[in-house]
C-alpha positions in Angstrom: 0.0 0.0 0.0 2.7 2.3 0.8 4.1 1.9 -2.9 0.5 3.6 -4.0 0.5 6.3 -2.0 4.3 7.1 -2.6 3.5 6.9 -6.0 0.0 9.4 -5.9 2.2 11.7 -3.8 5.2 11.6 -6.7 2.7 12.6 -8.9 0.2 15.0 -7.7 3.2 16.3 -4.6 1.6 20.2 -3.9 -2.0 18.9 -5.1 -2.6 17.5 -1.8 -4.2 18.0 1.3 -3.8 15.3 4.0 -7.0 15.3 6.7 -6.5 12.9 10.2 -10.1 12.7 11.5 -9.8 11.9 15.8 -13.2 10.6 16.4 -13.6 7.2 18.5 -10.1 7.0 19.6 -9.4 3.5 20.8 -6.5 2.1 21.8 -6.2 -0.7 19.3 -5.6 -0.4 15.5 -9.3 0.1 13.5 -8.3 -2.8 11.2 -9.3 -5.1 14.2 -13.3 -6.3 13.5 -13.5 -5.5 16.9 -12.6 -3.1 18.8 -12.9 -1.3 22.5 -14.6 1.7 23.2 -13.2 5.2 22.8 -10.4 6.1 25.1 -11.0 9.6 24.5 -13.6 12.0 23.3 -13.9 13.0 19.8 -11.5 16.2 19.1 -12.3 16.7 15.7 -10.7 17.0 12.0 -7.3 18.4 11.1 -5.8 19.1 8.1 -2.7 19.4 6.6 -0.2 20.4 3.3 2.5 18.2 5.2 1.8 14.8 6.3 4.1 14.7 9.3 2.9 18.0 10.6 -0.5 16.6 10.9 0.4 13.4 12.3 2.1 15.3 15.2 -0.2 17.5 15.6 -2.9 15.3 16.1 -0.4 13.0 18.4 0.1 15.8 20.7 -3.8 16.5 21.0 -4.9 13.1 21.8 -1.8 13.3 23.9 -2.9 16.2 25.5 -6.6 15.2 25.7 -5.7 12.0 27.3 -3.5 13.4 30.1 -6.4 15.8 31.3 -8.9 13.0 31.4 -6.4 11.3 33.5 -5.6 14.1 35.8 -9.7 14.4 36.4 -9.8 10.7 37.2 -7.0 11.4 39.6 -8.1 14.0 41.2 -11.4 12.4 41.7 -10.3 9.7 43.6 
């Protein structure tokens, strides 16, 4: 698969705009027919002209996101 997109990327290279959507974040891969409930709540759509911007960018949100839920559960307790 990564020979496909390499190659669509080679070809169309400022033509594209690269869009992560972080809705039902679970912590196993969506391939799986199953899988567990959201970790997280949804934080929305992101887009991109660079594809390793975005996929920071929406690491360090759900990163973000995740360690506020966990400082509420913490606090809670």
């Amino acid at each position: 698969m990564i020979e496909h997109a390499y190659g669509v990327n080679k070809i169309l290279k400022s033509k594209l705009v690269y869009v992560n959507i972080l809705t039902s974040i679970s912590p196993a891969c969506d391939c799986y027919p199953g899988n567990d409930k959201p970790v997280i709540h949804d934080i929305g759509f992101l887009s991109s002209l660079d594809p390793i911007a975005i996929d920071k960018a929406s690491f360090d949100l759900v990163k973000k996101n995740l360690a506020k839920i966990l400082l509420k559960k913490f606090i809670q307790r």
